[in-house]
VOPAGU-2260 file (C-alpha; in pm, 1 decimal, decimal comma):
REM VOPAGU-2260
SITE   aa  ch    i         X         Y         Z
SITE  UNK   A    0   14321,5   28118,9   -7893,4
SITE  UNK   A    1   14231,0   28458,5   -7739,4
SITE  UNK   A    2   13886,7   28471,8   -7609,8
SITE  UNK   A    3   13633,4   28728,1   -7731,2
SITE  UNK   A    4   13493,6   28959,0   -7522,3
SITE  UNK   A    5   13081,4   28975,1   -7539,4
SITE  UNK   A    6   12924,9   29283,7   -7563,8
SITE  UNK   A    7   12840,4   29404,9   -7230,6
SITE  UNK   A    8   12517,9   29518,4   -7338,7
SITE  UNK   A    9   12363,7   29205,0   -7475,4
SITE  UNK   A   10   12540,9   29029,0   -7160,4
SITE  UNK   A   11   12423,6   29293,4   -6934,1
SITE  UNK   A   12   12034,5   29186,0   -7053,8
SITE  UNK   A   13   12087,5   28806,9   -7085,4
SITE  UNK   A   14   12181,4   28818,0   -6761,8
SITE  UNK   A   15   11848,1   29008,6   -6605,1
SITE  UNK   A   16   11658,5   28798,5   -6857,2
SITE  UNK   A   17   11773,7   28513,2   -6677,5
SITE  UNK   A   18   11742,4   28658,2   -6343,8
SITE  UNK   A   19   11360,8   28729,4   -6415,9
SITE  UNK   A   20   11298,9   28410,3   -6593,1
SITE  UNK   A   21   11386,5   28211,9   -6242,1
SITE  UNK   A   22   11188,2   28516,0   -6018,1
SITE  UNK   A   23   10869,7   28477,9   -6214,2
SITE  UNK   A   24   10867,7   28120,0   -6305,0
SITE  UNK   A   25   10774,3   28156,0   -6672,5
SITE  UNK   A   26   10941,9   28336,2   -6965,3
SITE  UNK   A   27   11032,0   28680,3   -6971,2
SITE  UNK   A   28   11174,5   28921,3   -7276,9
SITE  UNK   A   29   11352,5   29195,2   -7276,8
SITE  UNK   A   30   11388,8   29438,3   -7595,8
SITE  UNK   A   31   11492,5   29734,8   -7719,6
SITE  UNK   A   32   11800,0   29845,9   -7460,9
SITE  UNK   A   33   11901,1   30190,8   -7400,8
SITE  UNK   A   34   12207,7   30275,6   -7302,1
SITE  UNK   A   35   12177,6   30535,3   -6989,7
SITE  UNK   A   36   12566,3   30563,6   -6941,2
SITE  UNK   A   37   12710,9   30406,2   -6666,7
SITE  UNK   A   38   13050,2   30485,6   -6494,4
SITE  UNK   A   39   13289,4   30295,7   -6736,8
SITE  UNK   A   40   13289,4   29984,4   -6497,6
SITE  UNK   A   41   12884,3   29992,8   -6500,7
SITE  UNK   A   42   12669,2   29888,6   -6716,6
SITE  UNK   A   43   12277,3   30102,6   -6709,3
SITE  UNK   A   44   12024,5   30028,7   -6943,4
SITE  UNK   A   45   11662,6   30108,3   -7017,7
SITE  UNK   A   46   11491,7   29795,5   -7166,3
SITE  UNK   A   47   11138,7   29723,8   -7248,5
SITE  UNK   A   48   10936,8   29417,6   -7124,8
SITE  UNK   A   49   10769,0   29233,3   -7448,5
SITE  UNK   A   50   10715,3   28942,0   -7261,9
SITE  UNK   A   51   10520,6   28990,8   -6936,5
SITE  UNK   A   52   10297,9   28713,5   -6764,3
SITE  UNK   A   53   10349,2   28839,3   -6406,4
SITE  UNK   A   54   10258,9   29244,7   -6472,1
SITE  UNK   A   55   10594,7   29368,8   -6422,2
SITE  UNK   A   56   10663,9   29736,2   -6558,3
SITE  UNK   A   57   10669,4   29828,4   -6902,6
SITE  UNK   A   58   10999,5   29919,1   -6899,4
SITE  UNK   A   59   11309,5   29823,3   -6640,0
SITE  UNK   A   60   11642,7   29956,9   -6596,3
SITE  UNK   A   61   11893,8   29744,9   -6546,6
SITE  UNK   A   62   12242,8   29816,5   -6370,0
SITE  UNK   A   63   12517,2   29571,8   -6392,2
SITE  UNK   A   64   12884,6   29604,3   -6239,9
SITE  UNK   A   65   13168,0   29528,5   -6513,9
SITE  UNK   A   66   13464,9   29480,3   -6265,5
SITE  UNK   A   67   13489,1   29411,1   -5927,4
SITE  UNK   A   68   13651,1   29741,4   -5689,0
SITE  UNK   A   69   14006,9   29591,4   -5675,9
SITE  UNK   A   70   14028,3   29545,6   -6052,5
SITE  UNK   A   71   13898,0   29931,4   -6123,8
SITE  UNK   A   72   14079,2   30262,7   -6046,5
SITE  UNK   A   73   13890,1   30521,4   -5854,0
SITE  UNK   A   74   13624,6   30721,6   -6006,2
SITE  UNK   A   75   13561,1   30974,9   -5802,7
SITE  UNK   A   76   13663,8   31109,6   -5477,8
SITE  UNK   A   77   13498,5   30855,3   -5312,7
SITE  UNK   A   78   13676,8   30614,8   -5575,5
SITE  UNK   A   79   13497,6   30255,3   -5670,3
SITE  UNK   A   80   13468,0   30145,6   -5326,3
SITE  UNK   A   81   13567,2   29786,8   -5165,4
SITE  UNK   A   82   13425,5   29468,8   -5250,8
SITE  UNK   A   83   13132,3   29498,3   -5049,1
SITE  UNK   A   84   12997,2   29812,3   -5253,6
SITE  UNK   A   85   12779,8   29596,3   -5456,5
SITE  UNK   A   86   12631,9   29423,9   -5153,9
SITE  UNK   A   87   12559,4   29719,1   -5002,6
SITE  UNK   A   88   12405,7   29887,1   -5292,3
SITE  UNK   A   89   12186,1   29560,8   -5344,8
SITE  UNK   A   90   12105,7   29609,1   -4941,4
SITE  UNK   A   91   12071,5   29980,7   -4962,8
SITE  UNK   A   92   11792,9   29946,5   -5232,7
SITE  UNK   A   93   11627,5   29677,4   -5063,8
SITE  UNK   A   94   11591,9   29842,3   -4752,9
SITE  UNK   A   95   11470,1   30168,7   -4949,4
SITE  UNK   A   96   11209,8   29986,8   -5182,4
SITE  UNK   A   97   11040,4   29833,0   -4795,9
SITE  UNK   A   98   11005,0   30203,9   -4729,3
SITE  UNK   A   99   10610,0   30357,6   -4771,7
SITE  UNK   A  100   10606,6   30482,0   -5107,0
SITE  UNK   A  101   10607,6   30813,2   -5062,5
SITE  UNK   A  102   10925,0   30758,4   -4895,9
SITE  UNK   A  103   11134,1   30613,9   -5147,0
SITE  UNK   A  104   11429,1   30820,3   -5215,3
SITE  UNK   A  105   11456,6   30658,0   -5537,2
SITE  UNK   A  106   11403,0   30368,5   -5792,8
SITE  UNK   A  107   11253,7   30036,7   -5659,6
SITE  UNK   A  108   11419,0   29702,8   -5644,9
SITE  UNK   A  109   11248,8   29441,7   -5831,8
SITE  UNK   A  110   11525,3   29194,3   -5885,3
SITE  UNK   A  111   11921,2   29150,0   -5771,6
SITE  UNK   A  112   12177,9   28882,8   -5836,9
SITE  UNK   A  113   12452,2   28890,3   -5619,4
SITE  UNK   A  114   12682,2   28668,3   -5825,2
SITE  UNK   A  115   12609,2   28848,6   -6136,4
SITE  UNK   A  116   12667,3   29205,5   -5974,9
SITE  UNK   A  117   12291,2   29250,9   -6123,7
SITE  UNK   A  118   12018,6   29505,7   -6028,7
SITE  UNK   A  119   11664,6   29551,1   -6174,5
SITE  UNK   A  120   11523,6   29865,5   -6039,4
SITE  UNK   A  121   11207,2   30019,4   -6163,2
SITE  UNK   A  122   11217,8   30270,2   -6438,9
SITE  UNK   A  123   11196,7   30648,7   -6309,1
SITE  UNK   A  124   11039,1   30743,9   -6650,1
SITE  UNK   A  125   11152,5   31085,0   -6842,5
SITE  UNK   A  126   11343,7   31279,6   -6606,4
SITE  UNK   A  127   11643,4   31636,1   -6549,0
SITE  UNK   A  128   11910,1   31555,7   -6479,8
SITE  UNK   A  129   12003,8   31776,4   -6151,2
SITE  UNK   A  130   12332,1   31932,2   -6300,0
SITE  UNK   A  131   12147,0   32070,2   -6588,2
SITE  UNK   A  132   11861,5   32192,4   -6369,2
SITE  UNK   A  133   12127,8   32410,7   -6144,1
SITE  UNK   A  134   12306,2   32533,1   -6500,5
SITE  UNK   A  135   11952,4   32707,4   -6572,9
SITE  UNK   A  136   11981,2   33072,1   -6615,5
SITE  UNK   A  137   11665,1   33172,4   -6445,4
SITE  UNK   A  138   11773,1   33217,4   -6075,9
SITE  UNK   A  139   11458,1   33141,4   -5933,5
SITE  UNK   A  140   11471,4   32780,2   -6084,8
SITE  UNK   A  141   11781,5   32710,5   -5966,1
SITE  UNK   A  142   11648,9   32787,8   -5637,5
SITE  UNK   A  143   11372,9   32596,2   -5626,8
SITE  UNK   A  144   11562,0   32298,0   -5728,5
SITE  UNK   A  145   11798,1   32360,1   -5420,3
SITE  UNK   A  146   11451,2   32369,6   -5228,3
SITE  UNK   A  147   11321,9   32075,1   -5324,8
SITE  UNK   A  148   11683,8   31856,8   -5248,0
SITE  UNK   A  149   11698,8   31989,5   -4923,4
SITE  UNK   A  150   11334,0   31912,7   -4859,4
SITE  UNK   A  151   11378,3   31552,1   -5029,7
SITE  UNK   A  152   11703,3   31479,6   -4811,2
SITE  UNK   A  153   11483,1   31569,1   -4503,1
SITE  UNK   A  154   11189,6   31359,9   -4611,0
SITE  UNK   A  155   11454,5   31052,3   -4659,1
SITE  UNK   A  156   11618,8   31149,8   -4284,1
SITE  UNK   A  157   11265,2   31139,5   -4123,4
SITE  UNK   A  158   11164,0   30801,9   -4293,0
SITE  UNK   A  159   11478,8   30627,7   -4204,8
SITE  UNK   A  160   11534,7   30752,2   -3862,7
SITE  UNK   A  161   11546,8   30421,0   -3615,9
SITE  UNK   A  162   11572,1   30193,3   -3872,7
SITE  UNK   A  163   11914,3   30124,0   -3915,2
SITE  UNK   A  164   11853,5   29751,6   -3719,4
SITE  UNK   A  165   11654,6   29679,5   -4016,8
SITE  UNK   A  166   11930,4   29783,7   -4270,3
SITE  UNK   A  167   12164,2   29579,4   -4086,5
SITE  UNK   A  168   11966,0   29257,7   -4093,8
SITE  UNK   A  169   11995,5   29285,9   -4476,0
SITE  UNK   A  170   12345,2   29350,2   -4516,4
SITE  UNK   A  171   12422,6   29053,5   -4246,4
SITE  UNK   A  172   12235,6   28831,6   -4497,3
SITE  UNK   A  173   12536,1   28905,8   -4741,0
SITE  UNK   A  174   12752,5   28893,4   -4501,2
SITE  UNK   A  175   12850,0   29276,2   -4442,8
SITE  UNK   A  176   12900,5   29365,8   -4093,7
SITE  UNK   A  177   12914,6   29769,6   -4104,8
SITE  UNK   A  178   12548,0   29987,7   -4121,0
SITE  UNK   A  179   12763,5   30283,0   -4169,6
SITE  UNK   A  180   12810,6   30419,5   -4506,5
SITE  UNK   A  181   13126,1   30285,9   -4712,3
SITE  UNK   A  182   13373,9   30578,7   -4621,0
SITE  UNK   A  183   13479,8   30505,1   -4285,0
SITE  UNK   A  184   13853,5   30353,2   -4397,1
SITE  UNK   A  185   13878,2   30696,5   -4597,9
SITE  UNK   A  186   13765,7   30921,5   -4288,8
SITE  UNK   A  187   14044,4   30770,9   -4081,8
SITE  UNK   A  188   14272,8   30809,0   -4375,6
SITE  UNK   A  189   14217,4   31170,0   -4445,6
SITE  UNK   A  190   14266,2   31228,3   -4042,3
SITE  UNK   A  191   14582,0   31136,4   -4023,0
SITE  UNK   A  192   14714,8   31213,2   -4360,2
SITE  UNK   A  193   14588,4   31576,2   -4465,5
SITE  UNK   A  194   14794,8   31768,1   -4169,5
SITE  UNK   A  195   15070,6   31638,0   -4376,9
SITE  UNK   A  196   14928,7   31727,3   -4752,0
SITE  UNK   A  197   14880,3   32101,7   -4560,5
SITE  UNK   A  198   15223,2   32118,1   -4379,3
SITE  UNK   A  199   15356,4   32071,1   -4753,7
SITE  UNK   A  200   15151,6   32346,3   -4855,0
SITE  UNK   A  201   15302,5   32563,4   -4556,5
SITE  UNK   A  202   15019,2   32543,1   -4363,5
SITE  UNK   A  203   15014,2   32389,6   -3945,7
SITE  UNK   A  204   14706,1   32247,0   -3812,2
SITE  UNK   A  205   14642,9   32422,1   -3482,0
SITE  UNK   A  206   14563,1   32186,2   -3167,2
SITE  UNK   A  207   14215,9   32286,5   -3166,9
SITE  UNK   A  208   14125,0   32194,6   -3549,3
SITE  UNK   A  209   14264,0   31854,5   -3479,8
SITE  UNK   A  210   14043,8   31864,5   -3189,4
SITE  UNK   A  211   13730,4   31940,0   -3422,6
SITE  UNK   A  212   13820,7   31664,1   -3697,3
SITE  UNK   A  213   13864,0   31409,2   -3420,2
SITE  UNK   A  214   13462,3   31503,0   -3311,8
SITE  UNK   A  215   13380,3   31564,6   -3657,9
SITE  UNK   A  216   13517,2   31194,6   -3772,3
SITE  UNK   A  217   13270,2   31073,2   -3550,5
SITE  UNK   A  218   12946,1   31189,3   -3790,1
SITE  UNK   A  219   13010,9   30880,7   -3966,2
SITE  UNK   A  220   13001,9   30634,6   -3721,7
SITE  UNK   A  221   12791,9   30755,8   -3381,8
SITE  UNK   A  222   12640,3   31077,8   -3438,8
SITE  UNK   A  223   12358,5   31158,5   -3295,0
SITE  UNK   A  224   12128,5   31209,5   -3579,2
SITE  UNK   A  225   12150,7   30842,6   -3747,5
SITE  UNK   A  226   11961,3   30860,5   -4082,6
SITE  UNK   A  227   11962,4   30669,7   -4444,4
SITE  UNK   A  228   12170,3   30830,8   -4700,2
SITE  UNK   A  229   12301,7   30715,7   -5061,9
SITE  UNK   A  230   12620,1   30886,8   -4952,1
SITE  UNK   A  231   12703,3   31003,3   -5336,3
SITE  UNK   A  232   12500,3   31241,0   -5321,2
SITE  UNK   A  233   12678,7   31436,8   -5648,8
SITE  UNK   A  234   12480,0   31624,3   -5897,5
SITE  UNK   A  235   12468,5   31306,6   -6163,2
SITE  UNK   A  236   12355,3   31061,7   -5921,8
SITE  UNK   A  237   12042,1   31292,9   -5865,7
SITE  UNK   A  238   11732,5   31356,0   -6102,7
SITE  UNK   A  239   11402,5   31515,4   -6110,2
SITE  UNK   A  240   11091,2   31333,2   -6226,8
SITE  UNK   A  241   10708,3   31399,5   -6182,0
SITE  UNK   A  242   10764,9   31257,1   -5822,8
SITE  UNK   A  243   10990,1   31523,7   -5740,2
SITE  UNK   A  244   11399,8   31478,9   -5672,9
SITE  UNK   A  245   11527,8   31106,2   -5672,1
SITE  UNK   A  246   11870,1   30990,1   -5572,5
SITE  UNK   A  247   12070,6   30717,0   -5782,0
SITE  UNK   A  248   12313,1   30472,5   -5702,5
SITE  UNK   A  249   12363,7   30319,1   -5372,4
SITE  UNK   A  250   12696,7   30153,2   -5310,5
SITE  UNK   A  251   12801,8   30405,7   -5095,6
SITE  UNK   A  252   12475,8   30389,8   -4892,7
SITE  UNK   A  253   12454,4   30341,6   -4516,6
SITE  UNK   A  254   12348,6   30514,1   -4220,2
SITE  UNK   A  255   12542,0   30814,3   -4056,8
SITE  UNK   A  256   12499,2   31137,1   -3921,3
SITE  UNK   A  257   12194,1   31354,7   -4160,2
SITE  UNK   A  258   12359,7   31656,3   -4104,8
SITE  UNK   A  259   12641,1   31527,7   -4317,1
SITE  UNK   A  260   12390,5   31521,0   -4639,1
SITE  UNK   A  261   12281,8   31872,9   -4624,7
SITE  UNK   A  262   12633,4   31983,4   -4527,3
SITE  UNK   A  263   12787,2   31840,2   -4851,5
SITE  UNK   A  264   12530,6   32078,6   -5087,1
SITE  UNK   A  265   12627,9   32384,4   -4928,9
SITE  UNK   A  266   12971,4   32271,9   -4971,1
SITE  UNK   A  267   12939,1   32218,8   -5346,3
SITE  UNK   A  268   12918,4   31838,1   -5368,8
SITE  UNK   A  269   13333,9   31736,1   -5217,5
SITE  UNK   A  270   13286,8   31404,6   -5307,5
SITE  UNK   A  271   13343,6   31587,9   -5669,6
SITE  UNK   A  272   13487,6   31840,2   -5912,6
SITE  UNK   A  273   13136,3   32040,3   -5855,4
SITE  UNK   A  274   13139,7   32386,8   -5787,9
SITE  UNK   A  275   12773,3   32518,1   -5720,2
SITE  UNK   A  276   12732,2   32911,4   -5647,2
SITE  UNK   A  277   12536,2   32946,7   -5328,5
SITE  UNK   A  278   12525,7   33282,1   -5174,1
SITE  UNK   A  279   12486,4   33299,9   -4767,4
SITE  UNK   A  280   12140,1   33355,5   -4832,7
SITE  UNK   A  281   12025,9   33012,3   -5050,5
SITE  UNK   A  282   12265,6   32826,1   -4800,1
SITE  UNK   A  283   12097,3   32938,2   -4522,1
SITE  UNK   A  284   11711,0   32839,8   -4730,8
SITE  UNK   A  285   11811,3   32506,6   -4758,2
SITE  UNK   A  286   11916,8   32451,0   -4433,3
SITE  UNK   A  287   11586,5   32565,6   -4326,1
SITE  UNK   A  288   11431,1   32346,3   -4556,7
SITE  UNK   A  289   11568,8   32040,4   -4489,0
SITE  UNK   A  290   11509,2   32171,0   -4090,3
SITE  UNK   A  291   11158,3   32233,0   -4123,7
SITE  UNK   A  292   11142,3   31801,4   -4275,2
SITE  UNK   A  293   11312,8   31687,9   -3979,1
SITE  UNK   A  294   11307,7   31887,3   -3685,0
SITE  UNK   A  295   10989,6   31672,7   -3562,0
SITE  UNK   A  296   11219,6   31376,4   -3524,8
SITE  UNK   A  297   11497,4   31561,8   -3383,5
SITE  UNK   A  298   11341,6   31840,2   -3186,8
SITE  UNK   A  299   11698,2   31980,7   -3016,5
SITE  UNK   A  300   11714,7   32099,9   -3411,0
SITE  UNK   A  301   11526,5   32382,3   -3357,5
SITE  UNK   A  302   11819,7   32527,6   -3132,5
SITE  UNK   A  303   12039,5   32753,9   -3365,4
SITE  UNK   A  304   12335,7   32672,2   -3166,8
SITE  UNK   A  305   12336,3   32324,4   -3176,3
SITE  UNK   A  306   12205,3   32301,0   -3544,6
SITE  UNK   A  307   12508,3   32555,6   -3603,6
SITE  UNK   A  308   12759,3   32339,0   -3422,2
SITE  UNK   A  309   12687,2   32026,4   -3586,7
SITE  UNK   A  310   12645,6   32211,6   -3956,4
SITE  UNK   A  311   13019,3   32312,6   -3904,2
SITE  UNK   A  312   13133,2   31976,2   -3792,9
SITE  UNK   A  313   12998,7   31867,2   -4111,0
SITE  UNK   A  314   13119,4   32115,2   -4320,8
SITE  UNK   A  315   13490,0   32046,3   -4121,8
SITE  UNK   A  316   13502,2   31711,6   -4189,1
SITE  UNK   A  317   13377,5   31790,1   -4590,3
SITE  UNK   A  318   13676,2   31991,3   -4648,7
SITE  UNK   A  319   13916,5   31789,3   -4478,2
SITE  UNK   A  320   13790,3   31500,3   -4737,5
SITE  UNK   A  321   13776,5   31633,7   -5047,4
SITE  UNK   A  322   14162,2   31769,4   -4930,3
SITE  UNK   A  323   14255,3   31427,5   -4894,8
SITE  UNK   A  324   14108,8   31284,6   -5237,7
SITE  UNK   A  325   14167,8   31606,8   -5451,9
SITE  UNK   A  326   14524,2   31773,1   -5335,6
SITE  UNK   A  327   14718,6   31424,6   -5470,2
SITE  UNK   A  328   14821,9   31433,7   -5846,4
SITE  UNK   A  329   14630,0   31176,8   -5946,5
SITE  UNK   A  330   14576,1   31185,6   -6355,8
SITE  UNK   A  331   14394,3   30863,8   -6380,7
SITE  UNK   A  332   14110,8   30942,9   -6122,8
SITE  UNK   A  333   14084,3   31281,2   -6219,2
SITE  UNK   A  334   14082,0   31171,8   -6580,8
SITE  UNK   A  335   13787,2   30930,0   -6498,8
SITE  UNK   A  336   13599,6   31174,4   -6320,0
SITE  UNK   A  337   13258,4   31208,3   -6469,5
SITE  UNK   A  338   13186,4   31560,6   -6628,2
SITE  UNK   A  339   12899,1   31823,3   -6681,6
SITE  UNK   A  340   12827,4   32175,3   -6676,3
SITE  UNK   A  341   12893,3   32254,4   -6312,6
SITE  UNK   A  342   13287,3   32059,9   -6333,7
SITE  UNK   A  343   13557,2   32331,2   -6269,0
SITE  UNK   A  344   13921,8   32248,5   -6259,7
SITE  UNK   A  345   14002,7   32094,8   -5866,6
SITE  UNK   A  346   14189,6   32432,9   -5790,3
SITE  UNK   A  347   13866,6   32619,4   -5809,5
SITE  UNK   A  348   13662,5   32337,3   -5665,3
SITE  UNK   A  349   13900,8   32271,5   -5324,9
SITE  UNK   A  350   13930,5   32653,8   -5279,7
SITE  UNK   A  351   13545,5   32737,8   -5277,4
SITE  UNK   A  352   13493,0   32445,8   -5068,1
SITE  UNK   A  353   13751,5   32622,4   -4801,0
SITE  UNK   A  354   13609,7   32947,5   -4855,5
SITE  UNK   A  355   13253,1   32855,5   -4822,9
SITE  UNK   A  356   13411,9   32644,1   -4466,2
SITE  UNK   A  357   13556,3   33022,6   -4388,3
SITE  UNK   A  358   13245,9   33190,7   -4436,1
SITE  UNK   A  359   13013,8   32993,5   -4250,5
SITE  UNK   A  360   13251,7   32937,9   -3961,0
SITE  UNK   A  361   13302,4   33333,3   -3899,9
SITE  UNK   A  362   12907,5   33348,0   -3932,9
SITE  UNK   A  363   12869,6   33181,2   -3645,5
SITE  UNK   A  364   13160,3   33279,3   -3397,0
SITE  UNK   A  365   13444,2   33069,7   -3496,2
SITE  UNK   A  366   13699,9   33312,0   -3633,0
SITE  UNK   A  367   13985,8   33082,5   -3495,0
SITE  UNK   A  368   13865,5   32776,8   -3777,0
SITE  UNK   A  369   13750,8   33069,1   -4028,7
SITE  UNK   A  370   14100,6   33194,9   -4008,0
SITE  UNK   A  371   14247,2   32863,0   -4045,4
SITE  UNK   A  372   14015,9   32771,3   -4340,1
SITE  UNK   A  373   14190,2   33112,9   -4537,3
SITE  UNK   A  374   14510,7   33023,1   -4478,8
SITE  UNK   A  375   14443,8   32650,0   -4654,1
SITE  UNK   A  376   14243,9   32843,6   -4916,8
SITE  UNK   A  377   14543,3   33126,9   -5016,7
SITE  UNK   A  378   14757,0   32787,2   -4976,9
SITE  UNK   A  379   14643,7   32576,4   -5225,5
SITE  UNK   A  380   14554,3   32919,7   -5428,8
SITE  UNK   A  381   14960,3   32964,1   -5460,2
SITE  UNK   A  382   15008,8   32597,2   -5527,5
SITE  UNK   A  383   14823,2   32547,7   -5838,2
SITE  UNK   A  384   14888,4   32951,4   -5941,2
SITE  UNK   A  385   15281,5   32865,0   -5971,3
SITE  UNK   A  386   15183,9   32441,9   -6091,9
């Protein structure tokens, strides 16, 4: 006899029922679920608390994980992670929800189960989604969104700076060694691998760009400007409520270099098929913006040279990434790739990313890497023109 399947749904809020039942001590209910859309090995609802003896919220969303990494494909660029991403999304919200509340980059924790791959974060209420709010027609909108990220990613920086000892201590507790956000297997990867995914594409890696990706690599594991970050920090993992811009899902979270956050905006999101126009000019805003949030922790900031070199490390180590995830034919990633109205086929995504690395790298003096950064753009240009 074949076993039936239950509906992950009802499973999805027996299972926080439960959870909240043994929290609180006395009965809870849960009504009236909403399905949010999760990432096909997710589960996100909204559900309403009937039942509520110990004041909890009026309304909860629950998150449950379907399928453990190893048994899913990869969903994005930064695929479905390893078998620690639920830990250290259940870690990563912890340590978020202890920050003051003004702080909090998004939802609060109010109940995990590790076993049951189970979150109950606190409900961010009606809400934009961020895509839709950069597909706005009004150019001045658009612009303030890109404001108020930048400003919100430097608010999270300057809350979180110094405290990666306390992040630790909670991912210890379940057993995960490594503060740094989950891509550090996938940095070394793309290191050694993308000189050959260019040399295929007729394109050598001079001496002194594998110099800069070496120093680059490093962002993610010592740089100098430790901070917080969720780490997916794509357009549909990012909303705008009353409280201004909140950032979703943590399994990628850790602490690495900051620069690395605002780096991957003005590089149109490389973690996935995004491609967000940003003329020199808005670039350039945001980076002040998120500046002006942190340059009290990290006074050396205020030095255009150094906030220059470390931008372009950034941006470096961006492009060599999304090279890495996006160049492969890979049909059943880039079929599972979630879609909205700033997704553009990966040949326009990868060579905007390289241009915009171009641009900025001649804007500040380094026509050697800007000249480098054509020649992989007109590359993969040819590649998928003849494909």
């Amino acid at each position: 006899m074949t076993a039936m399947l239950a509906d992950p749904i009802t499973e999805a809020v027996a299972a926080a029922t439960e959870l909240l039942t043994r929290r609180t001590g006395a009965p809870v209910t849960l009504v009236d679920p909403v399905d949010l859309g999760g990432s096909g090995r997710t589960v996100v609802l909204r559900v309403r608390v009937a039942e509520n003896p110990f004041l909890l919220p009026r309304t909860l969303v629950i998150k449950q994980v379907r399928e453990s990494a190893h048994e899913s494909v990869a969903r994005t660029g930064l695929g479905a992670g390893d078998d620690s991403a639920f830990v250290r999304e259940a870690a990563s919200y912890q340590f978020a929800t202890a920050l003051a509340t003004d702080s909090r980059p998004g939802p609060s924790l109010i109940a995990y189960d590790l076993t049951e791959r189970l979150l109950v974060l606190s409900d961010l209420g009606d809400s934009a989604p961020f895509a839709t709010l950069l597909g706005q027609s009004d150019p001045a909108a658009v612009t303030n969104s890109l404001m108020a990220l930048a400003q919100a990613l430097g608010r999270m920086h300057a809350a979180t700076v110094g405290r990666e000892e306390d992040f630790g201590a909670l991912l210890a507790r379940a057993g995960v060694t490594q503060t740094g956000a989950g891509l550090g297997d996938q940095v070394s990867a793309a290191e050694a691998a993308v000189p050959g995914l260019l040399a295929d594409l007729g394109v050598d890696v001079p001496a002194s760009v594998t110099e800069a990706i070496g120093r680059a690599n490093r962002l993610f594991g010592t740089g100098g400007l430790r901070a917080f970050s969720p780490s997916d920090l794509c357009p549909d993992n990012i909303i705008v409520n009353d409280e201004g811009v909140r950032f979703l899902d943590y399994e990628w979270g850790g602490f690495r270099d900051a620069t690395l956050d605002i780096a991957y905006t003005v590089m149109s999101y490389p973690g996935c098929l995004c491609r967000l126009e940003l003329s020199p000019e808005r670039a350039e805003a945001m980076v002040e913006a998120w500046r002006a949030e942190v340059v009290g922790m990290w006074p050396h900031l205020a030095d255009d040279a150094v906030l220059h070199a470390k931008l372009l490390d950034a941006q470096l180590i961006w492009a060599w990434l999304t090279t890495f995830w996006f160049v492969p034919d890979d049909d059943a990633r880039n079929a599972a790739l979630r879609r909205h109205n700033l997704s553009v086929p990966r040949a326009v995504a990868l060579t905007t990313r390289w241009t915009i690395l171009a641009d900025y790298a001649r804007s500040v003096g380094h026509t050697d890497l800007a000249d480098f950064a054509d020649d992989v753009r007109d590359a993969l240009g040819s590649r998928w023109a003849t494909s």
